[in-house]
C-alpha positions as CSV (number, residue, x, y, z in Angstrom):
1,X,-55.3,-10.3,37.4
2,X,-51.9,-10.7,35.9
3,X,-53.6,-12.2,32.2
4,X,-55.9,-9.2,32.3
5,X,-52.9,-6.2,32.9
6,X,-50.6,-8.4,30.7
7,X,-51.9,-7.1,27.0
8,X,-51.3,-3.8,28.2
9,X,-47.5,-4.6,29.8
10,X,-46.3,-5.7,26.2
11,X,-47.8,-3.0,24.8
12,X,-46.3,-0.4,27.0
13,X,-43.0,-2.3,26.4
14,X,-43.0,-2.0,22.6
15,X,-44.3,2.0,22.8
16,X,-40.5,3.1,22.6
17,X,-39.8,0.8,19.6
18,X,-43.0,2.3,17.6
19,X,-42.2,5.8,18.4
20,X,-38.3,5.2,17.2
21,X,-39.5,3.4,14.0
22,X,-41.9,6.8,13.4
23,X,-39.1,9.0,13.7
24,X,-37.9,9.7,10.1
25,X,-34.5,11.3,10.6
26,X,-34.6,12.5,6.7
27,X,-37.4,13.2,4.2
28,X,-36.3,12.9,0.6
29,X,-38.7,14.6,-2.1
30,X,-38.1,15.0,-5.9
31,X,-39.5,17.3,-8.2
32,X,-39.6,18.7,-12.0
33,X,-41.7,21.2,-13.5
34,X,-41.9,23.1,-10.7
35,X,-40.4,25.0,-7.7
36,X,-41.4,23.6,-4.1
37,X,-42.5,26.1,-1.4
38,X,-39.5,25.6,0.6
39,X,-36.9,26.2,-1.9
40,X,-38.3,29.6,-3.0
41,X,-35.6,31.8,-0.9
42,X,-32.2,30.1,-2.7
43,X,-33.6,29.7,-6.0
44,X,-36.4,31.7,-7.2
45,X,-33.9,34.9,-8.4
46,X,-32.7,32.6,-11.3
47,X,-35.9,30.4,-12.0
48,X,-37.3,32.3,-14.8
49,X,-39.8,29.9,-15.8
50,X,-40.7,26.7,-13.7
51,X,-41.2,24.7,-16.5
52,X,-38.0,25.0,-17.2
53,X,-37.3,22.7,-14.0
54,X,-35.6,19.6,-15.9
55,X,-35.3,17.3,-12.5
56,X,-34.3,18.2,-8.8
57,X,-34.6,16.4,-5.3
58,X,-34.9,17.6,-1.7
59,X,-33.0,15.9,1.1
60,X,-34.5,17.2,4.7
61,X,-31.8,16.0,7.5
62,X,-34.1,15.7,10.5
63,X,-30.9,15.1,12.7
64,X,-29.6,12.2,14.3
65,X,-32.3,11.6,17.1
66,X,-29.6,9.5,18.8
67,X,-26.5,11.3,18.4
68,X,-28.4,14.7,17.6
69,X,-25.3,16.3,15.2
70,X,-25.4,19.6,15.1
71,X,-24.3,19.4,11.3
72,X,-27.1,18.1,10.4
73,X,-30.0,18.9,12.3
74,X,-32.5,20.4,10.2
75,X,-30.9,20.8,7.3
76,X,-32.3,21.4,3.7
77,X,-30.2,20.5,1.0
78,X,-31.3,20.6,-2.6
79,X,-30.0,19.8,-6.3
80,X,-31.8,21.0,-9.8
81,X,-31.3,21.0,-13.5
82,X,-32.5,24.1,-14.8
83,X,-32.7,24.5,-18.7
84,X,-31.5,28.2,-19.0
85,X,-31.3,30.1,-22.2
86,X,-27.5,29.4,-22.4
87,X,-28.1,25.4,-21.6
88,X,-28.6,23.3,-18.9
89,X,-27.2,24.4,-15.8
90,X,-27.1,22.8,-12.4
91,X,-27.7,24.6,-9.5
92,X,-27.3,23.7,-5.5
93,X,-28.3,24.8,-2.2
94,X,-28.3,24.1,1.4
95,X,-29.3,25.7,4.4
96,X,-28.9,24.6,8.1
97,X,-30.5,25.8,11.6
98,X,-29.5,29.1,12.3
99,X,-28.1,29.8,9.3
100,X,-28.8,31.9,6.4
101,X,-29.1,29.3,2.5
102,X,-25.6,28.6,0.9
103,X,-26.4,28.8,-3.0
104,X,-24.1,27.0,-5.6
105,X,-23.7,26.6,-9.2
106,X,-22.3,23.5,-10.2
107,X,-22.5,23.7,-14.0
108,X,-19.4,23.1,-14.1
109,X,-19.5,19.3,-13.2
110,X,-21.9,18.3,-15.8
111,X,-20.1,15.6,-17.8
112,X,-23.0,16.3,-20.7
113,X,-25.5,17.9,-21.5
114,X,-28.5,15.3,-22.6
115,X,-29.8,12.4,-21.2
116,X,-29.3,13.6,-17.7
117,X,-31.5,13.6,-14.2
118,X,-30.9,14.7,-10.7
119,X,-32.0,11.7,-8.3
120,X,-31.5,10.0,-4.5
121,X,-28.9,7.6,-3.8
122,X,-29.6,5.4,-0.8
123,X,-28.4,1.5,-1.7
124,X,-29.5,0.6,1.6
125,X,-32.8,2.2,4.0
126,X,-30.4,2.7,7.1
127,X,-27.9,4.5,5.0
128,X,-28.0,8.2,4.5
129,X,-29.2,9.2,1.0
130,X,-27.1,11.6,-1.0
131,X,-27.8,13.3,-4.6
132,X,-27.2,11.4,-7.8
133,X,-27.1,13.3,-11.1
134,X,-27.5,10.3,-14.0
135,X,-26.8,10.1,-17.5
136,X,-28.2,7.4,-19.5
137,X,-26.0,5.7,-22.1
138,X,-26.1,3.1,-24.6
139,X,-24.0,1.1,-22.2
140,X,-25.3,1.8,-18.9
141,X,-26.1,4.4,-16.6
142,X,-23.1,6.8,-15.3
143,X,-24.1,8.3,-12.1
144,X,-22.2,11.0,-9.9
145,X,-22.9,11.6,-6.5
146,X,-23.0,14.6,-4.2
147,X,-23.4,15.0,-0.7
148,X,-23.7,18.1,1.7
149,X,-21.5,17.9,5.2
150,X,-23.7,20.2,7.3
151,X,-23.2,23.7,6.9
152,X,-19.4,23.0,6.1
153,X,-18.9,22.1,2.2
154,X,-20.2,19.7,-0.8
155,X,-18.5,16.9,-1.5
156,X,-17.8,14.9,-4.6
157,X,-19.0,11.3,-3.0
158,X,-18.8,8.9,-6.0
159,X,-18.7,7.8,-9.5
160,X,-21.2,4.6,-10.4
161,X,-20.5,2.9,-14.1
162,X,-23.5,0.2,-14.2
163,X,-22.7,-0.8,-17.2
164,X,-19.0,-1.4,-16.2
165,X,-20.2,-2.7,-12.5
166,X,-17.7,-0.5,-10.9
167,X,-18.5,1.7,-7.8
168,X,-16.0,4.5,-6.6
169,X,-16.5,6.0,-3.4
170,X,-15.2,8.7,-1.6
171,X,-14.8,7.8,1.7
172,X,-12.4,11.0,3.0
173,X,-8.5,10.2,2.3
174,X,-9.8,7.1,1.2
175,X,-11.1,5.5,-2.0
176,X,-13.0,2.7,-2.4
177,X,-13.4,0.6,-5.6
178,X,-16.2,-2.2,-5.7
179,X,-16.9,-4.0,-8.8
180,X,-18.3,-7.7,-9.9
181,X,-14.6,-9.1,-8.6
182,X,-13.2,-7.4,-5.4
183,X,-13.6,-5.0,-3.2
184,X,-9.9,-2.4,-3.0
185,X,-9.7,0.7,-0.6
186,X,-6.7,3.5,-1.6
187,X,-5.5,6.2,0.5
188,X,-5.7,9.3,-1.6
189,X,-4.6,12.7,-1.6
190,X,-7.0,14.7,-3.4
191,X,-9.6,15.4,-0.8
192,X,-12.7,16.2,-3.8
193,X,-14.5,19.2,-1.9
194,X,-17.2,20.6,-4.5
195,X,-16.0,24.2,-3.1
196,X,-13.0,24.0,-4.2
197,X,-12.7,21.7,-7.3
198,X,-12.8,23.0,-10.8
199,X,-14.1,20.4,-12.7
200,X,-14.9,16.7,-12.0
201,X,-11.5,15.4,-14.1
202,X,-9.6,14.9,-10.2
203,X,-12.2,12.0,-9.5
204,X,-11.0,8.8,-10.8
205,X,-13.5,6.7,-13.0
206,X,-11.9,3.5,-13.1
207,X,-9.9,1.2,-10.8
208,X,-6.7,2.4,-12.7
209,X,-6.7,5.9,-12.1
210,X,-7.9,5.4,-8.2
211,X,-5.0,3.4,-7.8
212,X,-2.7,6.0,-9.5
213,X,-4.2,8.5,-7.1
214,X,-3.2,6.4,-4.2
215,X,-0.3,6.6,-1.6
216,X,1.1,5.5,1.6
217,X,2.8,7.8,3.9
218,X,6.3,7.9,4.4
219,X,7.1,7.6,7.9
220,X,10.7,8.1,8.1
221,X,12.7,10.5,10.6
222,X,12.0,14.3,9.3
223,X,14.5,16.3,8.4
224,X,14.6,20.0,8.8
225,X,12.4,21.7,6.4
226,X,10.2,18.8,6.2
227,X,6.2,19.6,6.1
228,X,4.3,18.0,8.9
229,X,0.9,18.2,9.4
230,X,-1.0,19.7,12.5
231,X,-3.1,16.8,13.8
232,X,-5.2,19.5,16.0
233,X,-3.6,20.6,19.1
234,X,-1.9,22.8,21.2
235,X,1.5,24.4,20.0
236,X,3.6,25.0,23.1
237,X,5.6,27.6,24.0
238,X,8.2,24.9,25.1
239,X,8.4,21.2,24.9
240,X,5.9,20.2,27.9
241,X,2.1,19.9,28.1
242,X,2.7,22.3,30.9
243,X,3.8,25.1,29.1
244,X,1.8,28.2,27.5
245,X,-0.6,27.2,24.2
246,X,0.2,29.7,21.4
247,X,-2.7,28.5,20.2
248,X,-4.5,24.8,19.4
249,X,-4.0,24.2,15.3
250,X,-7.1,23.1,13.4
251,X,-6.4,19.3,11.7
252,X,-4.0,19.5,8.4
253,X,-2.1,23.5,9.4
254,X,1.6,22.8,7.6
255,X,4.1,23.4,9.9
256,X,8.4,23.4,9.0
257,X,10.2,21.0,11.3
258,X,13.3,23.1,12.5
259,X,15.2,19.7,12.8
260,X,15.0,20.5,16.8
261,X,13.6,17.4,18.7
262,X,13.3,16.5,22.5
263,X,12.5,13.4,24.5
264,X,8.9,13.2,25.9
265,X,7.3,11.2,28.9
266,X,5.9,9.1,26.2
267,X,6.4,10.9,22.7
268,X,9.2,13.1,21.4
269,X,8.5,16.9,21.0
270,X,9.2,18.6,17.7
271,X,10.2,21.9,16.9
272,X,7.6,23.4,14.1
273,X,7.4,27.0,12.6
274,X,4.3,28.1,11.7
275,X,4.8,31.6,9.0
276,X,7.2,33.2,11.8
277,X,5.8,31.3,15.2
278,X,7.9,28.9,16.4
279,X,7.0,26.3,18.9
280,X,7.0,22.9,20.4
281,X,4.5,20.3,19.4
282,X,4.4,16.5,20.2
283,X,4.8,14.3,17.4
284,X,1.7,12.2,18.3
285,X,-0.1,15.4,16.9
286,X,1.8,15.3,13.6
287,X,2.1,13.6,10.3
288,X,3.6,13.6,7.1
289,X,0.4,14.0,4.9
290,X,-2.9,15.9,5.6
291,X,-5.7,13.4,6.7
292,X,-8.7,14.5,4.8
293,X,-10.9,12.5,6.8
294,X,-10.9,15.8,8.3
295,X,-12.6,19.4,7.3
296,X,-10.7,21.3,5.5
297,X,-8.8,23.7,7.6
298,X,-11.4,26.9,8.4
299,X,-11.4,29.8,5.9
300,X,-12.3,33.8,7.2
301,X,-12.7,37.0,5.0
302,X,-12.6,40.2,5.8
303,X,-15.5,42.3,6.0
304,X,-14.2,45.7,6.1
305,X,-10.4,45.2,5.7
306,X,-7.9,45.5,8.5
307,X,-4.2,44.8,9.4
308,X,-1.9,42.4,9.0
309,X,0.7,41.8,12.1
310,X,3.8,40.0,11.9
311,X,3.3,38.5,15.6
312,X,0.4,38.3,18.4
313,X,1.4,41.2,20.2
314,X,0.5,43.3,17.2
315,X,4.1,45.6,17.2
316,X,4.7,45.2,13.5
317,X,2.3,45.5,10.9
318,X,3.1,43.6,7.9
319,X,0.4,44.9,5.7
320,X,-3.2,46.4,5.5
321,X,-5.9,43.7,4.1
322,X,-8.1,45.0,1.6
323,X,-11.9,44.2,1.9
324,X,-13.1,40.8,0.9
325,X,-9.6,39.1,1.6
326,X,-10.0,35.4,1.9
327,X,-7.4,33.3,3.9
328,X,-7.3,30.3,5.9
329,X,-7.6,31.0,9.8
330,X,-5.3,28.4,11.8
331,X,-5.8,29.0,15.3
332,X,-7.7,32.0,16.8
333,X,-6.0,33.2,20.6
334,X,-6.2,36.0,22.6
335,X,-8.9,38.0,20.5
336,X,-6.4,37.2,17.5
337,X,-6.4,35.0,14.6
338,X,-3.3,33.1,13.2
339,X,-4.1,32.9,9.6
340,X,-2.6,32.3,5.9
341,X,-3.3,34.0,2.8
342,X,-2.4,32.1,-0.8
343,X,-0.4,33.0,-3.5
344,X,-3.1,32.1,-5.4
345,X,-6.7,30.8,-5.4
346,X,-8.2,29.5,-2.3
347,X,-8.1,26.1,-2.1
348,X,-8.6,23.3,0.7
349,X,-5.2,23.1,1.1
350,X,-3.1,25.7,2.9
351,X,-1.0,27.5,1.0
352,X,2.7,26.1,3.4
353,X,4.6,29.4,1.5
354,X,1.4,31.7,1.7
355,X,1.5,34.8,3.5
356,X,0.9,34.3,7.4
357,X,0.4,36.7,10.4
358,X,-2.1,37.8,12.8
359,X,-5.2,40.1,12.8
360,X,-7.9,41.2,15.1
361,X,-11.2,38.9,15.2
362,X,-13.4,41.5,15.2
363,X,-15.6,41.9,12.2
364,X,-14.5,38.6,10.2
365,X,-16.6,36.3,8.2
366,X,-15.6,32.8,9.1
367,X,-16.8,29.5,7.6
368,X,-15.5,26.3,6.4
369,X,-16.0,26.4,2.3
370,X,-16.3,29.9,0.1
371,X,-19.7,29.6,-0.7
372,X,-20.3,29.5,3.6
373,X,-18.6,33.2,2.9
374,X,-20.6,33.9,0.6
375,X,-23.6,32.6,2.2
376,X,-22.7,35.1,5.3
377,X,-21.5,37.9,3.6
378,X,-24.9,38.0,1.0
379,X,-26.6,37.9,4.6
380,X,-25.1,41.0,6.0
């Protein structure tokens, strides 16, 4: 009896392992010449002619069955050439579940203008693939690559020299560089989101400047009017995990040590100001340099305007915010948001002598790169 049922025991047993190996958690498709079906929405207002298509691929992010990431479950992301009537021009796009296409133009980054294709990137079949826009040379093929981080922001993700052997990656704060001999990693500030990068000149190309770019953290005693960085927590109204939150700090907020410090049960509390909010924080939240393994911090816009208080309980206005204002929101309490704008430009950064202060929620865009913004305010 046992020899008859066993056949069927095994194959029950190895069901689970066939179904796993079906499940594709991403679909990769190129194309050229053309426009596929699904890419219509982002990118048929500027395709005036499909033949005009140089080279493009589709990655479809079926989600981690296993760990089922929100950032990536059933996302679309796409890159094309498109020869345009002013030259080639390299357009992007991404849309997640939920959540309306984020379009980009990345023309920009091209380091030429001939000789180049849009591809996949995927050295090993377990590894995610990410974009790969190649230019072929007399001495090798020059590749950069591009990935997507959800419905966050693009990413610059690496520079490949084949005919140098050398591999850079981005691997967020750090950089690796690979070639025929060793194998190096270097902390690095530049943090090389697509959003907010001008040009492609920041990314090193060689082992040289990745190693100019790197830097260790100085971890001597802070001073007052030293920069720490917010390592996402709680700023405390006093120096206790028992005392009111003014609000939890998303990763890499500046904050100006006062030069106040107190003894806690296991680390010592430090007295930060954030714009004109001072508080307590413990120091195991802080650190002397931004850890872009991290998003940046979050950005909001305003859709209609609004005003601009000096503190949470909204007694002093500090200005009125004109419509479209972009600023970086640190904390969001009460029905308020904490935010900073720049001096300048946005950029992934916050701006540590921007303009800070506190407006109602209500009727803000918020995202975590510019072209999200966009992406929701083209929606409205």
């Amino acid at each position: 009896m046992f020899r008859r049922f066993f056949p069927l025991l095994v194959l029950l047993l190895m069901l689970p392992s066939a179904i796993a190996e079906e499940y594709i958690p991403y679909e990769v498709t190129p194309f050229s010449g053309f426009l596929p079906e699904q890419l219509q929405e982002p990118f048929a207002p500027i395709v005036q002619a499909e033949s005009n298509i140089l080279s493009g691929a589709i990655i479809q992010h079926n989600g981690d069955e296993a760990a089922d990431e929100p950032e990536h479950k059933d996302a679309c992301t796409a890159l094309m050439l498109y020869q345009a009537a002013d030259g080639p021009r390299l357009y992007a796009a991404a849309r997640t579940e939920g959540l309306p296409w984020q379009f980009n133009d990345f023309t920009r980054f091209l380091r030429d203008t001939e000789n180049m294709s849009v591809g996949i990137y995927r050295p090993k079949n377990t590894m995610v693939p990410v974009f790969s826009l190649d230019y072929a040379t007399p001495e090798g093929l020059l590749s950069d690559l591009f990935c997507f981080w959800g419905n966050r922001l693009w990413c610059m993700n690496g520079h490949i020299n084949e005919g140098q052997h050398i591999t850079i990656r981005n691997e967020m704060g750090m950089i690796s560089v690979r070639d025929s001999e060793s194998h190096e990693k270097f902390r690095c500030r530049d943090p090389f989101f697509l959003d907010y990068m001008p040009d492609l000149s920041a990314f090193p190309v060689s082992r040289a400047q990745a190693q100019a770019l790197s830097w260790l953290p100085d971890y001597a005693q802070p001073v007052a009017g030293t920069i720490l960085y917010c390592k996402g927590a709680n700023l405390r109204a006093a120096p206790t995990g028992k005392s009111d939150s003014l609000g939890q700090y998303a990763d890499n907020v500046p904050m100006i040590f006062t030069g106040e410090k107190q003894q806690g049960a296991n680390y010592p509390w430090v007295q930060v100001r954030i714009g004109s909010t001072v508080g307590w924080m413990s120091s195991n939240y802080t650190d002397d340099e931004p850890d872009w393994g991290f998003a940046p911090v979050p950005l909001g816009r305003t859709a209609e305007g609004c005003t601009l208080y000096d503190a949470p309980d909204c007694s002093q206005a500090v200005s009125q915010l004109a419509p479209g204002t972009t600023f970086h929101t640190l904390t969001e309490i009460n029905g308020l948001y904490h935010i900073c704008i720049p001096r300048g430009d946005i950029s992934c950064a916050v701006d540590s002598s921007g303009t800070y202060g506190y407006i109602l929620a209500s009727d803000i865009l918020t995202g975590f790169s510019p072209s999200a913004l966009d992406a929701l305010e083209n929606a409205r």
